[in-house]
C-alpha beads as a LAMMPS data file, in Angstrom:
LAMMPS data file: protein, C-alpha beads

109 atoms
108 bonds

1 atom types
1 bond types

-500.0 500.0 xlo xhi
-500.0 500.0 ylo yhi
-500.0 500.0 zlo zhi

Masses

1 110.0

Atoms # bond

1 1 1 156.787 -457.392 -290.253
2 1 1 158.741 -455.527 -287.441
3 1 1 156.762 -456.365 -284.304
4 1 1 159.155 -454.189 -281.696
5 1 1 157.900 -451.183 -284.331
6 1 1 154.176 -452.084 -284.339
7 1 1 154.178 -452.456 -280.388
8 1 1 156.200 -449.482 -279.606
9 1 1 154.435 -447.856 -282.009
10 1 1 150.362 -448.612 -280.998
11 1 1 151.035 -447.816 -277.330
12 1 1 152.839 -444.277 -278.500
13 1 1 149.678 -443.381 -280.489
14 1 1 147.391 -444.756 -277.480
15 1 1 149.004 -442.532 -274.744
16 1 1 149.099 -439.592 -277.417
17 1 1 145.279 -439.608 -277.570
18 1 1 145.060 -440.118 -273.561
19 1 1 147.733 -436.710 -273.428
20 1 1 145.449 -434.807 -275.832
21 1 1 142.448 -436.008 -274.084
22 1 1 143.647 -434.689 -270.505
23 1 1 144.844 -431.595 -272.310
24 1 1 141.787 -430.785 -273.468
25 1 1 139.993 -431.666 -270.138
26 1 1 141.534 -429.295 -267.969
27 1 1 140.636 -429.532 -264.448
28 1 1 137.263 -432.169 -265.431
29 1 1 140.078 -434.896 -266.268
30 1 1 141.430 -435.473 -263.067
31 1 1 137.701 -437.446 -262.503
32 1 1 139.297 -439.824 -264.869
33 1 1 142.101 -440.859 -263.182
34 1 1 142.428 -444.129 -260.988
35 1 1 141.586 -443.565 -257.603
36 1 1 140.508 -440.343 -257.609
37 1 1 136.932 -441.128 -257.467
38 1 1 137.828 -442.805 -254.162
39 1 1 139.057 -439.924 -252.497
40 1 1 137.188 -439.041 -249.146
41 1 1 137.262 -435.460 -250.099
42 1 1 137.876 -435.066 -253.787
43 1 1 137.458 -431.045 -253.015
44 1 1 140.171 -430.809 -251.438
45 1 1 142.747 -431.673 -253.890
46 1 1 144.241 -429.496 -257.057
47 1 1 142.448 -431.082 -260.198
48 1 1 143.752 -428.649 -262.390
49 1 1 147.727 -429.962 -261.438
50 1 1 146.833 -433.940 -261.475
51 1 1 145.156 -433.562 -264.893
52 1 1 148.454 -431.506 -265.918
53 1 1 151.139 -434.490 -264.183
54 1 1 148.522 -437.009 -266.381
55 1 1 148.889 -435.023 -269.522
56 1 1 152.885 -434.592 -268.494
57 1 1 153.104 -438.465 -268.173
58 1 1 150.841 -439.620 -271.046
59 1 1 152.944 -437.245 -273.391
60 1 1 156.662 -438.479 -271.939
61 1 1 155.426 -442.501 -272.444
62 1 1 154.322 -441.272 -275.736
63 1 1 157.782 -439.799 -276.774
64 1 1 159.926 -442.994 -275.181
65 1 1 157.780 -445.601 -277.014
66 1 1 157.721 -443.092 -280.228
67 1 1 161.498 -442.881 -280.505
68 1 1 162.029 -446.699 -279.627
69 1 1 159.607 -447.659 -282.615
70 1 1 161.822 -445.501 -284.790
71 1 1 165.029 -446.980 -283.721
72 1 1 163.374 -450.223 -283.951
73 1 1 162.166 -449.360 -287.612
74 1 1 165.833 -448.579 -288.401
75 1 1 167.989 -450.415 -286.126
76 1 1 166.456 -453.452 -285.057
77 1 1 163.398 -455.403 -283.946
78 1 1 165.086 -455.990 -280.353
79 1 1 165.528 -452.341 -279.900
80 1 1 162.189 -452.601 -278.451
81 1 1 163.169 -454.808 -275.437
82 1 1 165.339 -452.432 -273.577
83 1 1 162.190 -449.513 -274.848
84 1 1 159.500 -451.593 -273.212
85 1 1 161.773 -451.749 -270.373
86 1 1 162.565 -448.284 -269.344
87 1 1 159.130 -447.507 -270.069
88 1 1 157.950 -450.126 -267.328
89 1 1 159.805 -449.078 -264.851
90 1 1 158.641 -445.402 -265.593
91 1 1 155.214 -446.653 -265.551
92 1 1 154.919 -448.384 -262.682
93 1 1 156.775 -445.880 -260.582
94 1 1 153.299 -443.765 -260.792
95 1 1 151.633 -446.676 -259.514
96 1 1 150.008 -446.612 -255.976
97 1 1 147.800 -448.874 -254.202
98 1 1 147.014 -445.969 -251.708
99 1 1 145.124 -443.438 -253.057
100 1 1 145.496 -440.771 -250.550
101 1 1 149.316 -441.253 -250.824
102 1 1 149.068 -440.977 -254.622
103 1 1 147.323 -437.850 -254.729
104 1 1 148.852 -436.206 -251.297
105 1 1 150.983 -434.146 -253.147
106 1 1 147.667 -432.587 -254.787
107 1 1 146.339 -431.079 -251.393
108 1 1 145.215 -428.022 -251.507
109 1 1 146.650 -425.992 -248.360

Bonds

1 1 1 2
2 1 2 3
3 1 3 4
4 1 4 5
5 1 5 6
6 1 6 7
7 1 7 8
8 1 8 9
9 1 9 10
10 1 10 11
11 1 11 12
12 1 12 13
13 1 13 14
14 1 14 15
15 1 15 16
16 1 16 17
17 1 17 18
18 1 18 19
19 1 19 20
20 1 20 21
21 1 21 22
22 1 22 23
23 1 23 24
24 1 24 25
25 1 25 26
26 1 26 27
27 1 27 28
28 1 28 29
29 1 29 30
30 1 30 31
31 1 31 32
32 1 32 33
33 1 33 34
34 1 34 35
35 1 35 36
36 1 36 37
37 1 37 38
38 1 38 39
39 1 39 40
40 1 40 41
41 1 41 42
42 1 42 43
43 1 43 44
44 1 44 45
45 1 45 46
46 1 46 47
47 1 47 48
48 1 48 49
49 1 49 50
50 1 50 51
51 1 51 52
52 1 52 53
53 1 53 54
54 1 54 55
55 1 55 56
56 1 56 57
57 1 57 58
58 1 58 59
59 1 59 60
60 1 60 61
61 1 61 62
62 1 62 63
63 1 63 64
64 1 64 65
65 1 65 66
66 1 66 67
67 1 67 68
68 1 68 69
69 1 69 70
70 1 70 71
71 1 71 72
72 1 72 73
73 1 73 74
74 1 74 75
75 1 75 76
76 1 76 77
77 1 77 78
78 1 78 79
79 1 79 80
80 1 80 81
81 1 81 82
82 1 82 83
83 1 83 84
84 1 84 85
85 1 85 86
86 1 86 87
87 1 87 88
88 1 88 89
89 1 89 90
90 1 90 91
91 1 91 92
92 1 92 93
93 1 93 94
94 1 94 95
95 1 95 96
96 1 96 97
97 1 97 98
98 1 98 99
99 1 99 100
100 1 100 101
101 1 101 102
102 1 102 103
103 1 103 104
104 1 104 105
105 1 105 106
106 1 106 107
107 1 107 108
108 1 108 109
């Protein structure tokens, strides 16, 4: 069994869904998104363009762990190592612990 395949290839089809999901949500899928609830003023912030950036960066993981379970399929198993790391560090760049500094580029002016 190639395990780099199966794990590249479970989180590809997981962050699909999530893409599809906020594409079909429009402007009501920004609610979903962590930290937005938390927002003094929710209001005052573009929904419609942080449910677009989630749909943007669901669909981009999707594609990097997509092509590293093919090249994993036909290459090798350890393909998946340097995969899992460029999509970590892509990851976790979106990652704030502030929520009004994650979503200040979202103001509405």
């Amino acid at each position: 069994m190639n395990v780099g395949f199966m794990a590249c290839i479970v989180l590809s089809v997981l962050f699909l869904i999530i893409g599809i999901f906020f594409s079909l949500s429009k402007e009501k899928g920004a609610k979903y998104v962590s930290g937005f609830n938390t927002l003094n003023h929710p209001e005052k912030y573009d929904k419609a363009s942080i449910s677009l950036d989630m749909r943007n960066q669901c669909f981009t993981h999707a594609l990097i762990l997509f092509l590293g379970a093919i090249l994993s399929y036909f290459i090798s198993d350890y393909i998946a190592i340097p995969i899992y790391i460029i999509w970590g560090i892509l990851f976790f760049k979106s990652v704030h612990f502030d929520a009004e500094k994650a979503f200040e580029k979202y103001l509405i002016k």
